[in-house]
N, C-alpha and C positions, 0 to 999 in steps of 0.2 A: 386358813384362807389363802396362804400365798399358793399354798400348795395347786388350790383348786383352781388359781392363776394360772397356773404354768401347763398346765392339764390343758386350757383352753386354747392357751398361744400353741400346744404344739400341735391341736387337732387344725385349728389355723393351718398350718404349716402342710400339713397333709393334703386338707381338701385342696388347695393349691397347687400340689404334685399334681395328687390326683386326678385334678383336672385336664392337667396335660396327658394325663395316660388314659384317660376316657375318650380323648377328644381322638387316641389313636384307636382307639377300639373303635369308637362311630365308621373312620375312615376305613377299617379292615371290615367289618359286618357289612358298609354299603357296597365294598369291592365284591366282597362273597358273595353278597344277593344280587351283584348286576352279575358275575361271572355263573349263578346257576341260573340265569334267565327270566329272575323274577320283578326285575325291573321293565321287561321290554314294550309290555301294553304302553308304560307311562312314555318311554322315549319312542315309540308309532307315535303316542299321541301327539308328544311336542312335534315332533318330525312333520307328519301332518298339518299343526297348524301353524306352523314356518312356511311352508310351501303353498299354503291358502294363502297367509298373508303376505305375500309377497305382490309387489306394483302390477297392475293391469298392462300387459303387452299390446304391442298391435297385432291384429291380426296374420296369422301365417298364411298368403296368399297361396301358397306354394301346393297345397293340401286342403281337399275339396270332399266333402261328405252328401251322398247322395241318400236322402234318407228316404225306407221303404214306410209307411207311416201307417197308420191306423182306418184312415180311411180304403190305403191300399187294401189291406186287410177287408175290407168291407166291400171292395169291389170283386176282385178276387176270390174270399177264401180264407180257409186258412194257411195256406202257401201259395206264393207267386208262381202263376204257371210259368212254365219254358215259353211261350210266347211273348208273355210281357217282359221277361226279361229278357228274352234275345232281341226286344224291338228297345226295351233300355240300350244295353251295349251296342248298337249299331248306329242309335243316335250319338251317342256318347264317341263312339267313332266316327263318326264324321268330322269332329272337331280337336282331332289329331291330342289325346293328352299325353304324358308318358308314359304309364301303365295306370289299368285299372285293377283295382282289386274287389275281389267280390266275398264277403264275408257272412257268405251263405253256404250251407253243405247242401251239395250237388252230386250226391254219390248214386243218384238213381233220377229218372227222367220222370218230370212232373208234370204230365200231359193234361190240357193240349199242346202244341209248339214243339216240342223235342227236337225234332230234324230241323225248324227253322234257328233252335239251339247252339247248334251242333254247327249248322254256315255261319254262325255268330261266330262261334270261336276261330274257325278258319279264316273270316275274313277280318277281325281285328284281331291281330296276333301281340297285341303288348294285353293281354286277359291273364289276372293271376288267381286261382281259385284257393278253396282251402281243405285241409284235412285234419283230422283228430290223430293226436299221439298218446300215448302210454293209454291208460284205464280210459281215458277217454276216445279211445282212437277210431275214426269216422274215415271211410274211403273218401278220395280227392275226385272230383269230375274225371269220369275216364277219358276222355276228347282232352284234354290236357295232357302235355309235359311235364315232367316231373320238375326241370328248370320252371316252369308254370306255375305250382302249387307251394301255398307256406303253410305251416300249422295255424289254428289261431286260437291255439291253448294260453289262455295268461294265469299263470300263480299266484295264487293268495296266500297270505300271512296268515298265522295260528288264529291269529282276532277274524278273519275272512275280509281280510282289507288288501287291495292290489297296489304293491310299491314297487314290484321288480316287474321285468321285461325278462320273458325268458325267448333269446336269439336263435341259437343252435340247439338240436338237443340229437343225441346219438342214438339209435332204435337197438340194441343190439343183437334183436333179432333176426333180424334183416340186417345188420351188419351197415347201413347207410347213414349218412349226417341227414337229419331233417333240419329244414330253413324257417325262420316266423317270414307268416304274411306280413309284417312290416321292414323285416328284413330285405326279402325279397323286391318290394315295393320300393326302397331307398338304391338296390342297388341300378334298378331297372330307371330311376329319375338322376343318378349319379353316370351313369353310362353315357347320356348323352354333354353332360359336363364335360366327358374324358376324361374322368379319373375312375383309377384302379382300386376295386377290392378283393378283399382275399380272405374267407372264409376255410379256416383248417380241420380238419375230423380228427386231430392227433388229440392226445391227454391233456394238451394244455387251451383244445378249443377256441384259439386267436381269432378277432377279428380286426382287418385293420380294413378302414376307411383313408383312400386317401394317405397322408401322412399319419393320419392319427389312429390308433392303438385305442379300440376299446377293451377296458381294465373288467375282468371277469371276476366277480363277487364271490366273496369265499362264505363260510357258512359262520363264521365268525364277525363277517364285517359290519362293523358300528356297532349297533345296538343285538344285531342278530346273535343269537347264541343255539352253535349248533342245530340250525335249520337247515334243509335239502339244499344241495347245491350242482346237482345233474344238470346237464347240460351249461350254455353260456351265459347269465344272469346279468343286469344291470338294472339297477335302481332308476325306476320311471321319473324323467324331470319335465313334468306334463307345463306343455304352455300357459300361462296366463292371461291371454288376452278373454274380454267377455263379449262374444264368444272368440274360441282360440279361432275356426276356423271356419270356411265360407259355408254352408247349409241350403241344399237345394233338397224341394221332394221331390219323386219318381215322375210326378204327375207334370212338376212344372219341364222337368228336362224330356219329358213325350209329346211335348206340345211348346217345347224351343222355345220356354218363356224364360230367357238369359242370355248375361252377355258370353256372347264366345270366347272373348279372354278368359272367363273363367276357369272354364277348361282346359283351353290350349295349352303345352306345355308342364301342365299340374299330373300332378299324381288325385288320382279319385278312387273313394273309397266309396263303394255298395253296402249297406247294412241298413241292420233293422233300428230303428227308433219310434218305439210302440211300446207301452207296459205292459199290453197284452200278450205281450213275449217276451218271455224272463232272459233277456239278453244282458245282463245287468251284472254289472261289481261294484261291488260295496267302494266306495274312496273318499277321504275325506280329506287330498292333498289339492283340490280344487274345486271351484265352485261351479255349481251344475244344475241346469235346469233341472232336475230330479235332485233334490239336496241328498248329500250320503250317498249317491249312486251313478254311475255312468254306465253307457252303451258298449256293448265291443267293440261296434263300428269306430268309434270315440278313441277309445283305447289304444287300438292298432292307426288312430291317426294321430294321437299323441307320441306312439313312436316312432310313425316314419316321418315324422318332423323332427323330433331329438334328433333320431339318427342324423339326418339333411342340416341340423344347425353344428352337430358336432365334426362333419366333413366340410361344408362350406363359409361356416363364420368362426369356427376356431369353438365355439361353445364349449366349455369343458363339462363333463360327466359329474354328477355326482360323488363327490370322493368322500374317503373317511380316514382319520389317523390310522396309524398302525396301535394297536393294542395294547404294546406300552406306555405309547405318548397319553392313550385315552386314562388310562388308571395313575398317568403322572399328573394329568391333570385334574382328576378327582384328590389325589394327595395334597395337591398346592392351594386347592379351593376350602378342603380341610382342615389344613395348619392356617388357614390365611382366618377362617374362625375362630381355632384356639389365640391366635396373636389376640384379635380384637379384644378378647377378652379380658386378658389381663394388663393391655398396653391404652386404652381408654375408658379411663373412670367416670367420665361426663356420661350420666346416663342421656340424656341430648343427642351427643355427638356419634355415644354409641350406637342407638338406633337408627341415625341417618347415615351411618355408616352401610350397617344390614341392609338400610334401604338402596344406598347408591350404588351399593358392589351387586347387590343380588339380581337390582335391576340389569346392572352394567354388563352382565353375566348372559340375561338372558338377549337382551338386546344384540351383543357381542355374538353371540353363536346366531343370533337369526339374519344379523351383516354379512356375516361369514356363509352362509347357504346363500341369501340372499345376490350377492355382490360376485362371492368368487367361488360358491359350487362346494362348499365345505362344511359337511355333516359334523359336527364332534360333539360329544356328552353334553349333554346340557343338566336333565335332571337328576343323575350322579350327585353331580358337584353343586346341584342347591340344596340337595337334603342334607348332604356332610355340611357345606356350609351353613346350613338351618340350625342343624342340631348341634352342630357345635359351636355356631353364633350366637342359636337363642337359650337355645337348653343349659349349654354351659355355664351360660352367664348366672342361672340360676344355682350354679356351685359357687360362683364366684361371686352372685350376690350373698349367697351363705356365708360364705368366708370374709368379707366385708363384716356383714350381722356380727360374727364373731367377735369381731376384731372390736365395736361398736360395741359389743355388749360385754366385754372384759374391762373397756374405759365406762362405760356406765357404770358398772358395776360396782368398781373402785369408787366412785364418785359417791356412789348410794353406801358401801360401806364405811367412807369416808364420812357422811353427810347422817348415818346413824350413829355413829362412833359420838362424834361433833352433841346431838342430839341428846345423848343417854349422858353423855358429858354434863354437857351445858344445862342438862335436863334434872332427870331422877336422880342421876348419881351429889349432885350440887345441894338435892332436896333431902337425900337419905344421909348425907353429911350431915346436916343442919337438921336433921331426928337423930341424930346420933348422939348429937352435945343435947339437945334439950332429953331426950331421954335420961343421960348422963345427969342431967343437971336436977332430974326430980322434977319436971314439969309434969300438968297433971293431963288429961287424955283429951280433956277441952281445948289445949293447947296443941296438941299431934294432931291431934284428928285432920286441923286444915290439911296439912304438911302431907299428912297421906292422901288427900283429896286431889294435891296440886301434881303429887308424885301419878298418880294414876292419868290424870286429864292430859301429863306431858307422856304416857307411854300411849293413851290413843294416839295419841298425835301424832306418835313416830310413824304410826301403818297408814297415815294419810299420805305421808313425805314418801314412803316406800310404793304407792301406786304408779302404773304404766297405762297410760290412756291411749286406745288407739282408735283410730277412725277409718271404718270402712267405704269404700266410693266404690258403684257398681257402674260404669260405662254405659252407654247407649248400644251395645253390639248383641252381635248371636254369635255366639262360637258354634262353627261346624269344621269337624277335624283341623287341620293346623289353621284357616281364616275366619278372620274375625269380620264378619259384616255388620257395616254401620248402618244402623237404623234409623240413622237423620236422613239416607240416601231414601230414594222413590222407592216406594216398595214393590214394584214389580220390575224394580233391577235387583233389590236384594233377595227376592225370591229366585232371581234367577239366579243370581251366585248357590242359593240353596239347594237347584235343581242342578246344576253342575257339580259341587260338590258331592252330593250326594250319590252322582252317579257314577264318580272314580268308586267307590266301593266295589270290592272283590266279593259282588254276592252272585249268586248262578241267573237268578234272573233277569241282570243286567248284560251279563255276558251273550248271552241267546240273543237280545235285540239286534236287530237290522233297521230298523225304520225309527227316529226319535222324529218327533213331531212337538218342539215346544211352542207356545205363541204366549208370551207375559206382555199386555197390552196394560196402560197406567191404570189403577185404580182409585177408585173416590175412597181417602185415606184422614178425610176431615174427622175429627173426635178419637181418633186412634193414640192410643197410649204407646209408649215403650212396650209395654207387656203383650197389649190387643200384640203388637207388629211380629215380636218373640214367637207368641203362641204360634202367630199365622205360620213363619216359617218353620217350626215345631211342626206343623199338623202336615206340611208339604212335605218335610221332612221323615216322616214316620209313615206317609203314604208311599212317596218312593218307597221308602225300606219295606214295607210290606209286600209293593211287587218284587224287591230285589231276592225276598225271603221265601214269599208262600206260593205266588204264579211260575205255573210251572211251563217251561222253555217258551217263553213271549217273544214274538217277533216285534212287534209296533207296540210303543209305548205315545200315550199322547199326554200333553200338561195343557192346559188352557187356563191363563189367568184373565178376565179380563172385566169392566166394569159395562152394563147396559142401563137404559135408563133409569132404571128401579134398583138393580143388585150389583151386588159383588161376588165374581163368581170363580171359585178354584175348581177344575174339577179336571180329574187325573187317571187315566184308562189305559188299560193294555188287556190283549186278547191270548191270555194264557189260559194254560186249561188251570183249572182252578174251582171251585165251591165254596164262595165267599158266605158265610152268614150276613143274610139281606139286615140292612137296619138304618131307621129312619127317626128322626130327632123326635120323640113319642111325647105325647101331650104331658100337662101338668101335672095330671092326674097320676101317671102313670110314670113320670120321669125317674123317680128316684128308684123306683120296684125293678125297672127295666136298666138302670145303668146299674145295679148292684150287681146283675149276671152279664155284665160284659168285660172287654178285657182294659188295659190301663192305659189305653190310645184309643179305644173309642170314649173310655170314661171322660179323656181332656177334652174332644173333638166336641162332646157332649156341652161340657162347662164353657168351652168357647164357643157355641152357636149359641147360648142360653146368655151368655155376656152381651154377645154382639147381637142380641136380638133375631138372631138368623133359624138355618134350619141346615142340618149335619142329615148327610146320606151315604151308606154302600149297600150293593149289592151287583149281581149278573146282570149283562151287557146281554138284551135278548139272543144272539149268534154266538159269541164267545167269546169272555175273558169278565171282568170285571173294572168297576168303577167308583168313582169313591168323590165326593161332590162336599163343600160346603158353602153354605151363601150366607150375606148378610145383608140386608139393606142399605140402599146410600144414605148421606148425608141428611138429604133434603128429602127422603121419602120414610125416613126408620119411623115418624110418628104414625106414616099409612101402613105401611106393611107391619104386620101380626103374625107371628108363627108361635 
């Protein structure tokens, strides 16, 4: 038995190593996966919603958007003749701005108007038009200057999300430097400041503003791993005010309905703001009339404002560590888990530890964007710190166990020893003299009786009673959502989580549409609340799994007089088996040939009184619906 002591104390001893050498494996495996690029969806994401959350600005007066609107479209056409907008910019010249920019391709004359065009551009001479470069490349208005014209190409990220600004870019087949239309636009409202810039075409592509040096993006910078890095790149730090900037339509500035300050002295930008015209990039670094989406017009007024804050108010750029600093600080965040682990044994203190650093972590880096312009790792350093906060702790509560169950153990062999003592062995003495002595079997017999009733006895002393407690939560991947909370917040956490999964048909989405409005949640169980998120759960994952490349995905949770209603669409190509919650008669016949998520879908509308549906969305994609009646109506409604 000592032997099987010593056995114990020294796997003890191990899992304790061990844990420090696991905690360095976490830290090497997450360096490995952020350096092959398989971290970068998650730090866009954070990045993104650092830059949403960040305080409402005021308005950038400076920077004036004329938008061509839908109605235009409807008076017009489907393109703006040359006369409306040469009677646009002539107005707009009257009232002296500092350049306009027009973020319309103009590469061929759109008649009627053309020649009254054509005196447009001669007679307000700050006009800056645009052209297409590389794959995309679109002739510039021929009546323009080449100092006239910017690109107004912007790049998107792998996910199709716009973070950078791309400035310069080299053609090199023409052998010339091209300018972005926001470029050109900053330098054209800097000119009249009197400060100097200086745009290079050598390999290193500088651009200085002013005193200030904009820092050209490498293809490694931040979270980027080996991404294009042609031409001169900087990370878009789009304004925050709602709205950032001042918004006039075509119609009102044709008919001089505004103050002239507006204009005077501003930079103005021409462009389309119409959905009928896929002018649009995906963005989710700001909040926009169009959720998930902005204008180009938009875009390019988003930069030649940076630009103008980072020349005239000192505003700094975007920046990010150097690549060392970044993987020294997933190291620290790391080890700073393996400590916790074995340095506080208050399960208490330990988790509010996880809780204060993890929070401190991320609050810390959204200060640091927020306050002084400083990108660094964020979701690196919570998963090291996760997994070797929380996971470990799971060796290290083992190792604990151990320790607990060598002194039990002792106690229990102590405490049988004591037992067989005090017990049988005491009783087989005392049969051993009356045996000896010639007593007759009448007289044994007790003695064996007592001997036996003290060996059940011992396997009562020797039982471990343990008590299981199951939580009020839903676990979905690493969080635990409490079920005490509204359930159409906890749905929502359901629907977010769910949608960080790496499945194909989450990644194709461009349009998310969720709307979780309260639900009448009176007679709801722990379980009802579980299933619920269970069935929303296993519906995402069905579009994530079986709809194939879906643009628009929609969730509606919401409650109406009578029902309660989840119901979850995207328009993927797809061949859904139609299926509707089938009478009494026929329930059990018709859920034996279905699969093991319609089977539950089934037992939960059948629970909750309700009625379970999927099938094709008349035009395309599919839908998947379940309802249940309220509170105060479940004795009228019948399904």
């Amino acid at each position: 038995m000592s032997t099987f002591l010593q056995t114990l104390k020294e796997k003890t001893a191990s899992v304790s190593l061990g844990s420090y050498v696991l905690g360095m494996i976490v830290i090497g495996v997450v360096c490995l996966t952020r350096s092959l690029g398989l971290l970068q969806g998650f730090e866009w994401w954070a990045f993104d919603t650092f830059l949403r959350l960040r305080p409402a600005a005021s308005i950038d007066e400076r920077v004036v958007v004329i938008a061509i609107e839908e109605e235009d479209f409807q008076r017009y056409g489907n393109s703006i003749p040359d006369r409306a907008l040469a009677e646009l910019l002539q107005t707009l010249g009257q009232y002296q701005p500092r350049a306009i920019g027009m973020d319309l391709f103009r590469d061929s004359p759109v008649e009627p108007g053309y020649q009254q065009l054509v005196e447009a551009f001669e007679q307000v001479p700050n006009i800056f038009g645009i052209n297409g470069i590389g794959s995309a490349a679109v002739n510039p208005p021929p009546e323009l200057s080449v100092e006239q014209v910017g690109f107004a190409t912007i790049p998107q990220d792998k996910d199709g999300f716009t973070r950078r600004l791309l400035l310069t870019w080299i053609d090199d087949e023409a052998s010339k430097l091209e300018v972005s239309l926001s470029l050109r636009l900053a330098i054209a409202y800097l000119e009249a400041e009197n400060i100097d810039t200086e745009v290079s075409s050598g390999d290193s592509l500088n651009i200085r503003i002013g005193d200030a040096k904009l820092t050209r993006l490498q293809s490694n910078s931040g979270a980027y791993v080996n991404v294009e890095n042609g031409g001169h790149r900087v990370l878009l730090n789009p304004q925050t005010g709602r709205p950032p900037f001042r918004r006039l339509s075509m119609q009102a500035v044709l008919a001089e309905e505004f103050d002239p300050d507006w204009i005077r002295d501003r930079v103005v930008l021409i462009g389309v703001i119409a959905p009928s015209v896929q002018d649009l990039f995906p963005t989710a670094a700001v909040t926009t009339d169009l959720p998930g989406f902005m204008y180009g017009v938009e875009m390019h007024a988003h930069g030649v404002s940076q630009l103008l804050d980072r020349a005239l108010k000192n505003r700094p750029p975007i920046r990010v560590w150097p690549e060392v600093l970044e993987y020294g600080w997933i190291l620290v965040w790391g080890g700073l888990g393996v400590w916790l682990v074995h340095h506080l044994a208050s399960p208490r203190r330990y988790v509010l530890a996880i809780i204060v650093l993890g929070s401190a972590l991320i609050l810390g880096s959204f200060s640091l964007l927020w306050l002084w312009s400083w990108w660094i790792p964020v979701v690196p350093p919570l998963i090291v710190f996760g997994i070797n906060g929380l996971v470990l702790s799971g060796f290290y509560l083992y190792d604990q166990t151990m320790r607990a169950r060598i002194d039990e153990r002792q106690q229990v062999i102590q405490e049988a020893y004591t037992t067989i003592h005090n017990g049988p062995l005491q009783e087989l003495a005392v049969l051993s003299k009356l045996a000896g002595s010639g007593c007759s079997l009448e007289q044994v017999f007790p003695k064996i009786q007592q001997i036996e009733q003290d060996l059940r006895a011992l396997d009562s002393r020797l039982e471990i009673l343990h008590k299981v407690h199951t939580p009020a939560t839903f676990v979905i991947g690493d969080t635990n959502l409490n079920l005490e909370d509204p359930l159409n917040e906890v749905l929502f956490g359901v629907y977010n989580q769910t949608l960080t999964r790496d499945f194909p048909g989450f990644q194709s989405l461009k349009l998310k549409m969720p709307s979780f409005d309260p639900l009448d949640t009176a007679g709801l169980s722990h379980k009802d609340r579980r299933d619920l998120c269970q069935f929303l759960e296993e519906a995402l994952c069905n579009v994530g799994k079986h709809a194939k490349a879906p643009t628009r995905l929609s969730v509606v949770c919401k409650s109406t007089e009578q029902i309660n209603l989840i119901r979850i669409e995207d328009n993927g190509h797809s061949m859904p088996q139609s299926f509707t919650t089938p009478s009494k008669s026929s329930f059990f016949l018709q859920k034996s040939g279905s699969g093991w998520g319609t089977q539950q879908s089934l037992k939960l509308a059948k629970r909750l009184n309700g009625q379970f549906q999927r099938g094709a969305l008349p035009t395309r994609g599919t839908y998947c619906e379940l309802c249940w009646p309220r509170s105060d109506q479940s004795a009228q409604v019948k399904h």
